[in-house]
DSSP file (Angstrom, degrees, kcal/mol; ACC not computed):
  #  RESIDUE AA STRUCTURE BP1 BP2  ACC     N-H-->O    O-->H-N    N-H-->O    O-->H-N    TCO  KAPPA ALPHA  PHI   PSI    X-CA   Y-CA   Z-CA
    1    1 A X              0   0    0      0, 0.0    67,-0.2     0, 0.0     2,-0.2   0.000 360.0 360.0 360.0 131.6   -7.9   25.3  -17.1
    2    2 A X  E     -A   67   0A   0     65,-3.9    65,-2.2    66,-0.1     2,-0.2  -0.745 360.0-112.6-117.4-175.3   -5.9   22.6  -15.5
    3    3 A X  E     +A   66   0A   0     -2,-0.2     2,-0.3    63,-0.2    63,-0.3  -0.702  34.1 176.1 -98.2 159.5   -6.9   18.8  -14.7
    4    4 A X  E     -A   65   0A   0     61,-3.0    61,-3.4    -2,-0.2     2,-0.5  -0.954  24.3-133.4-139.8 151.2   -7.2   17.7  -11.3
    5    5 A X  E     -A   64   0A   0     86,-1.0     2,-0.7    -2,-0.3    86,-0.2  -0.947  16.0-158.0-121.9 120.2   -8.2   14.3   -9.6
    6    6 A X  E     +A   63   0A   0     57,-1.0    57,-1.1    -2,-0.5     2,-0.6  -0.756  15.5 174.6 -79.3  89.0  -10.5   14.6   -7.1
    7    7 A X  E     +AB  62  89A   0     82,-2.9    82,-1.1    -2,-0.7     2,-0.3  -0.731  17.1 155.0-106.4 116.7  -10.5   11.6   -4.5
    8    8 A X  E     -AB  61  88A   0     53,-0.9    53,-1.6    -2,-0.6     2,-0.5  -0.897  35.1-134.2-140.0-172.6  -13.0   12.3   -1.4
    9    9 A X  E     -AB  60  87A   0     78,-2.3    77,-1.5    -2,-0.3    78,-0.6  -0.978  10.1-138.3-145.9 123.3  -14.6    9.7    0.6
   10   10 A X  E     -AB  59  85A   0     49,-0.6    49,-1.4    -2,-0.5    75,-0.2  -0.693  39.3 -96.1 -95.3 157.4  -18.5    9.8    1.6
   11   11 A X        -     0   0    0     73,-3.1    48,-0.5    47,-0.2    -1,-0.1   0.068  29.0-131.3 -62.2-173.3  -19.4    8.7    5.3
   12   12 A X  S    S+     0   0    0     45,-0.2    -1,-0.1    46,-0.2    46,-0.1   0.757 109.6  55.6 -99.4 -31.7  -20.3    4.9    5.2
   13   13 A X  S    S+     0   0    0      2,-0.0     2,-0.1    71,-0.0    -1,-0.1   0.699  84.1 103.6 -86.1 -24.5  -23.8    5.5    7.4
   14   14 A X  S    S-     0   0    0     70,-0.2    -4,-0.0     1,-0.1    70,-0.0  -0.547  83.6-112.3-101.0 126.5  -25.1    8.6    4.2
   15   15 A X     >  -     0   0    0      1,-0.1     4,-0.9    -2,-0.1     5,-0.2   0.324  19.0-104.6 -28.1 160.1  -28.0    6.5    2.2
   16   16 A X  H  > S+     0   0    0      2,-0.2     4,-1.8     3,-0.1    -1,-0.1   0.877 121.8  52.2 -73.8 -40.1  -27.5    5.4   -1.2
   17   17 A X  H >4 S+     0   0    0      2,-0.2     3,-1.5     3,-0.1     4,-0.4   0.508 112.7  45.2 -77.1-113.8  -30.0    8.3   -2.6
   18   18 A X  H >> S+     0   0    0      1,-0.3     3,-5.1     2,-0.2     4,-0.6   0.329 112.4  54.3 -23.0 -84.8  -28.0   11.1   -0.6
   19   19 A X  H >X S+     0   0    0     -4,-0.9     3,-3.0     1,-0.3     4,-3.0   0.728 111.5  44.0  -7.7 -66.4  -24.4    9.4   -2.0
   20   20 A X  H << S+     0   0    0     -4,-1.8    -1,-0.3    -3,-1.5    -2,-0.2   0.478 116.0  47.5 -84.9  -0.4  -25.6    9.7   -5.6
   21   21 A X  H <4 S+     0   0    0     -3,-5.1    -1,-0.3    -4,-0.4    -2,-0.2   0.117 116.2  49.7-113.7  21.5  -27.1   13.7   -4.8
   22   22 A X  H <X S+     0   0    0     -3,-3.0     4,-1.9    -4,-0.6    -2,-0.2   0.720 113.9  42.6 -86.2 -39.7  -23.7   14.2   -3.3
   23   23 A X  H  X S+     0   0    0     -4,-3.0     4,-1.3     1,-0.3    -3,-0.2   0.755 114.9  44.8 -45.7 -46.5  -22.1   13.0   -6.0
   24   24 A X  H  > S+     0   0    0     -5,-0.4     4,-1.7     2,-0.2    -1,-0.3   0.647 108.3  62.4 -93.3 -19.1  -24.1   14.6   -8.5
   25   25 A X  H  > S+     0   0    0      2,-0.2     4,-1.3     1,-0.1    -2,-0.2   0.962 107.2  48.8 -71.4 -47.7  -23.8   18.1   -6.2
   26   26 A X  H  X S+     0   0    0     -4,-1.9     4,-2.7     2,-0.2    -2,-0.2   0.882 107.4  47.4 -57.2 -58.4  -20.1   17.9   -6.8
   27   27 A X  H  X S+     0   0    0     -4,-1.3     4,-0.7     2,-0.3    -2,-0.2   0.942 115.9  51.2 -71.7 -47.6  -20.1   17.2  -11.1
   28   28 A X  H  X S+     0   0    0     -4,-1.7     4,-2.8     2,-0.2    -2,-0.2   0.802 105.9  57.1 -88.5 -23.1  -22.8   20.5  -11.3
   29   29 A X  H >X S+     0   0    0     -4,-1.3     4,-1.2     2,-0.2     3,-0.9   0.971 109.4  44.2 -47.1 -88.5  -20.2   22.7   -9.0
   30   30 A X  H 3<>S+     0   0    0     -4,-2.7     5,-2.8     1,-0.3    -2,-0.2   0.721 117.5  42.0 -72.5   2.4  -17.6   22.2  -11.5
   31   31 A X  H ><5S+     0   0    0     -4,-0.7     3,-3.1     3,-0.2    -1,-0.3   0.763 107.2  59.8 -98.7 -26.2  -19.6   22.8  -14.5
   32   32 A X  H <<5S+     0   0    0     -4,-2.8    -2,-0.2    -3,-0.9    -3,-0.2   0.826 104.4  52.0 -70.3 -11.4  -21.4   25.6  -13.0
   33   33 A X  T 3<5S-     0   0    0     -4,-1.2    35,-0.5    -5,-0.1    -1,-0.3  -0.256 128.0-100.7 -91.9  40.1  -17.8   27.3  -12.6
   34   34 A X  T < 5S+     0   0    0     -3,-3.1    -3,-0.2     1,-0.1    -2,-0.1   0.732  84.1 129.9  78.3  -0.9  -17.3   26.6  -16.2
   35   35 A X      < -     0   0    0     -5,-2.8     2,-0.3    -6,-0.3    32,-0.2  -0.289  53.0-123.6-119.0 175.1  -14.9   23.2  -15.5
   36   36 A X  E     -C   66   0A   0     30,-5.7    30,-2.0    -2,-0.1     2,-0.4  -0.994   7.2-134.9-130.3 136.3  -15.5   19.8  -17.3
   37   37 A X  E     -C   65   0A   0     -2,-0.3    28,-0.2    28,-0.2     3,-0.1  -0.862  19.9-176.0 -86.7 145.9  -16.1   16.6  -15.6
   38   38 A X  E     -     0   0A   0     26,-4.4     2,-0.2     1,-0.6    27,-0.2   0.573  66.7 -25.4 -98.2 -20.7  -13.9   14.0  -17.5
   39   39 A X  E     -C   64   0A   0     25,-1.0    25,-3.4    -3,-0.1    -1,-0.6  -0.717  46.5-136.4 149.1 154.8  -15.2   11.0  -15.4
   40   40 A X  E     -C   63   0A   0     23,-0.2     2,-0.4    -2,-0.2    23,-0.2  -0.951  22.3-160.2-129.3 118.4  -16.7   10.0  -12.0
   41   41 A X  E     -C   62   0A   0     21,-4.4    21,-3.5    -2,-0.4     2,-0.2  -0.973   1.8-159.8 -97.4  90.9  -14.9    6.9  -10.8
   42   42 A X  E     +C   61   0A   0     -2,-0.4    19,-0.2    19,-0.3    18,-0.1  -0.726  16.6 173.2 -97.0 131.6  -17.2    5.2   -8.1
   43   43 A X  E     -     0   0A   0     17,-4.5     2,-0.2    -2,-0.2    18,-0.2   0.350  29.6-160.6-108.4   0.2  -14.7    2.9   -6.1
   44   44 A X  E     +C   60   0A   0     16,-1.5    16,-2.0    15,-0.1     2,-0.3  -0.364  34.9   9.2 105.4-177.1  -17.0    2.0   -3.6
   45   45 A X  E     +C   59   0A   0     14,-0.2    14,-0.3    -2,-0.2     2,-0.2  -0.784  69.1 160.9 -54.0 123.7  -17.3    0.4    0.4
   46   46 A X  E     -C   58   0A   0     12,-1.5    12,-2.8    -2,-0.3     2,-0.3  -0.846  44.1-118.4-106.9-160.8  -13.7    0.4    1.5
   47   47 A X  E     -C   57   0A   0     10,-0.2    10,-0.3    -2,-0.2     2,-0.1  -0.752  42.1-121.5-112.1 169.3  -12.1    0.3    5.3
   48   48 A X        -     0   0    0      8,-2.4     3,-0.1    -2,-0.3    -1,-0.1  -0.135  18.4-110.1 -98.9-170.7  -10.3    3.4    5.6
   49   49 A X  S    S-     0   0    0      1,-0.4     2,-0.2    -2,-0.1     7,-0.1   0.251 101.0  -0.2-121.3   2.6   -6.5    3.0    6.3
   50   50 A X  S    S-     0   0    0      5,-0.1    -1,-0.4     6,-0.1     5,-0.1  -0.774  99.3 -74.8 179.1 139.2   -7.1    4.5    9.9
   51   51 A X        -     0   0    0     -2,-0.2     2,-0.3    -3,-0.1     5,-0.2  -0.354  36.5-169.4 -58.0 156.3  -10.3    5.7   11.7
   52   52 A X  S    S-     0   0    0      3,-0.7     3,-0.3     5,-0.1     5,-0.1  -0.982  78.9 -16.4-156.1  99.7  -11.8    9.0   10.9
   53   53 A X  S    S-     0   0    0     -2,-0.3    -2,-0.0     1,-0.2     3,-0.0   0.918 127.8 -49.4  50.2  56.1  -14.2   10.0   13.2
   54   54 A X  S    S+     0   0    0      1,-0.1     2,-0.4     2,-0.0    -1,-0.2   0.653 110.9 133.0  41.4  38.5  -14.9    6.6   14.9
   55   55 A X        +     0   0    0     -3,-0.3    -3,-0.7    -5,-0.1    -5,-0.1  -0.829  43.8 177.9-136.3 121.8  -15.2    5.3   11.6
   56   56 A X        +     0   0    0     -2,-0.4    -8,-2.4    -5,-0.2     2,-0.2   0.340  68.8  34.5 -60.3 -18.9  -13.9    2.4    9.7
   57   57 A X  E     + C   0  47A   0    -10,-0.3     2,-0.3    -5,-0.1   -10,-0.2  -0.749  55.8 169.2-117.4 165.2  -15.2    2.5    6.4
   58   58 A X  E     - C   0  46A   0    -12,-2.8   -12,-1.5    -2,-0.2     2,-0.4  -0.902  39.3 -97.7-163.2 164.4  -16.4    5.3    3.4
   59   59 A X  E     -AC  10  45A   0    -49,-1.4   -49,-0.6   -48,-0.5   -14,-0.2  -0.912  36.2-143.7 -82.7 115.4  -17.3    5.5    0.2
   60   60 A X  E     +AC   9  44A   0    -16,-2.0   -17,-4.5    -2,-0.4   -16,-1.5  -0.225  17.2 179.8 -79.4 145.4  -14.6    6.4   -2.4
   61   61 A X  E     -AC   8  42A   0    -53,-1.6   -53,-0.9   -19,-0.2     2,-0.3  -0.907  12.9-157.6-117.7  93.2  -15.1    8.4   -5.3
   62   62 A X  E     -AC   7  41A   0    -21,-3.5   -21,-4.4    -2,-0.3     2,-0.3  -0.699  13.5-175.2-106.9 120.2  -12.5    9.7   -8.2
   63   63 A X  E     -AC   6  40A   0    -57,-1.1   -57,-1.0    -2,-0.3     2,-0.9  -0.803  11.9-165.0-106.5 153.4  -13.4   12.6  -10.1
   64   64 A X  E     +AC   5  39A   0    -25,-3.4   -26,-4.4    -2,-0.3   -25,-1.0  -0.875  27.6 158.1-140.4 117.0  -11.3   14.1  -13.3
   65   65 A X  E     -AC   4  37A   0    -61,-3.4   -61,-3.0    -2,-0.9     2,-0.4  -0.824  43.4-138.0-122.5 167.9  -12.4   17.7  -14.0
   66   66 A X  E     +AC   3  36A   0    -30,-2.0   -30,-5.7   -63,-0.3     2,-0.4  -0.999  38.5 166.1-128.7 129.5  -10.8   20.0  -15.7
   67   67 A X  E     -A    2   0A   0    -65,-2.2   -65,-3.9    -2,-0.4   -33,-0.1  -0.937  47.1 -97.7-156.6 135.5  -11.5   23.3  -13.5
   68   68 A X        -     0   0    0    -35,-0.5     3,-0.1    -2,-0.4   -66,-0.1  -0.231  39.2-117.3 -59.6-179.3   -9.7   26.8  -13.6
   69   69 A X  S >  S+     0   0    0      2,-0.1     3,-0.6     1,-0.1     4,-0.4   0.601 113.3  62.9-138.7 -46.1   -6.9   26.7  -10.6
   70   70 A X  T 3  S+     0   0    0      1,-0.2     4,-0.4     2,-0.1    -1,-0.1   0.600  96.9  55.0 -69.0 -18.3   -8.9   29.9   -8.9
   71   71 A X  T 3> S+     0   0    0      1,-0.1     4,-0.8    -3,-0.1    -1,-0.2   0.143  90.2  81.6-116.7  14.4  -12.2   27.7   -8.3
   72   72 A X  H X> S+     0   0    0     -3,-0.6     4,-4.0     2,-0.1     3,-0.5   0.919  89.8  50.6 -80.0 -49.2  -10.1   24.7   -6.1
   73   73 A X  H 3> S+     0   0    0     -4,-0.4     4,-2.7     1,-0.2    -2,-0.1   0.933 117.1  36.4 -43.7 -50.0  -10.1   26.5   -2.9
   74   74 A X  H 3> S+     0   0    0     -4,-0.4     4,-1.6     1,-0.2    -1,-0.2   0.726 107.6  59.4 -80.8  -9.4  -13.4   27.1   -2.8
   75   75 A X  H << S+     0   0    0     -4,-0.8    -2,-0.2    -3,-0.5    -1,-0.2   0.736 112.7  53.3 -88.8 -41.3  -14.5   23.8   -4.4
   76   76 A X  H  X S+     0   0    0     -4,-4.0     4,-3.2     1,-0.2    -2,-0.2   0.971 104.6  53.0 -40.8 -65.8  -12.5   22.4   -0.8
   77   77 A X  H  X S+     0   0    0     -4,-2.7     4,-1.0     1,-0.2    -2,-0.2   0.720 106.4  42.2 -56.6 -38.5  -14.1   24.1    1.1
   78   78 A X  H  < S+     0   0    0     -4,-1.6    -1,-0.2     2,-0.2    -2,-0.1   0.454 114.1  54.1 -69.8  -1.1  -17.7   23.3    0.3
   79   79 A X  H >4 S+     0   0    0      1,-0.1     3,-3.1     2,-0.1     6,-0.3   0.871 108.3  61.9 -83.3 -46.4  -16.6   19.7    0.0
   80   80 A X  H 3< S+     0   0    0     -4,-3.2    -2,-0.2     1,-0.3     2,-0.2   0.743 116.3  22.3 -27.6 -56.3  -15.2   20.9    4.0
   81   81 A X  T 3< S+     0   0    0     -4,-1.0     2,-0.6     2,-0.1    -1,-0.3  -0.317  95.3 118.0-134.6  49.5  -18.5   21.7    5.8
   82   82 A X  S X  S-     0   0    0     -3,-3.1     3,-1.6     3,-0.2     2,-0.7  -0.957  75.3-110.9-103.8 144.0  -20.7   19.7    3.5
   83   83 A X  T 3  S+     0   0    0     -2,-0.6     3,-0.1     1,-0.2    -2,-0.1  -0.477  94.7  22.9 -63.5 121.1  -22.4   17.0    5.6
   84   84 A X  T 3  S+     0   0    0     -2,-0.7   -73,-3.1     1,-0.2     2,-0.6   0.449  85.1 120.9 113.0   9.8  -21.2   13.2    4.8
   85   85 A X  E <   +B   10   0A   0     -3,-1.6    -1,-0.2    -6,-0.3    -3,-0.2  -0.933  37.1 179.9-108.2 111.3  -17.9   14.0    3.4
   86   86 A X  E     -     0   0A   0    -77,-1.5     2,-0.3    -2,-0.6    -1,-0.2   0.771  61.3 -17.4 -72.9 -58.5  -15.4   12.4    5.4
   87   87 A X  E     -B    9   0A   0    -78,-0.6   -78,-2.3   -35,-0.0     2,-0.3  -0.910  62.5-175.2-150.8 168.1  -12.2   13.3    3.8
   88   88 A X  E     -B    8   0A   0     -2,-0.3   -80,-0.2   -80,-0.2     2,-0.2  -0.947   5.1-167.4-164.5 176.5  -10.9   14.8    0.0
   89   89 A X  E     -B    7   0A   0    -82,-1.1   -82,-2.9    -2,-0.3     2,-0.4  -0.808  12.1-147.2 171.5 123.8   -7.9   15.5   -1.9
   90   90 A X        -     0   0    0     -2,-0.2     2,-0.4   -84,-0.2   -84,-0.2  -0.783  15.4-172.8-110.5 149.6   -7.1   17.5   -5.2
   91   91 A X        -     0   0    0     -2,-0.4     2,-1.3   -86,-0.2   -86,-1.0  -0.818  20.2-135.7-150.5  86.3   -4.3   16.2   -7.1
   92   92 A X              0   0    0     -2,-0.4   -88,-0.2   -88,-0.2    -2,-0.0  -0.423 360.0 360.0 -77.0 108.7   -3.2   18.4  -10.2
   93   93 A X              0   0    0     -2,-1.3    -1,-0.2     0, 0.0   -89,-0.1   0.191 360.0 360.0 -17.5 360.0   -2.6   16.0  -13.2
């Protein structure tokens, strides 16, 4: 098991209830593969450092799991073609 931080960014327009069951989709994905969340770091509304899909703003999120190294790809990928997630990055500690 290694650590990672997990920084992704929810669209600005996805409700406050849909944020907190994306949020919450993410932390039961890494325990159902067995990982630990260490903390969920909600940073909020910021403006993005460039538009992303004619949008100026998100809401950023820092996760710290500890997650086997085989379950990151796929853990990408579902963040990839879930709706309202704007951008992500895993960042092994």
């Amino acid at each position: 098991m290694n650590k990672y931080e997990i920084l992704y960014i929810i669209s600005a327009d996805v409700s406050e209830e849909k944020r907190e069951e994306l949020i919450k989709k993410f932390s039961s994905y890494v325990e159902s593969k067995k990982g630990t969340v260490l903390g969920i770091d909600k940073w909020g509304m910021r403006k993005l450092a460039y538009p992303i899909n004619f949008k100026t703003e998100g809401f950023y999120v820092l996760m710290n799991v500890e997650l086997d190294p085989a379950e990151v790809d796929p853990m990408a990928k579902l963040m990839n073609i879930t709706e309202g997630i704007v951008r992500q990055i895993f960042v092994r500690k």
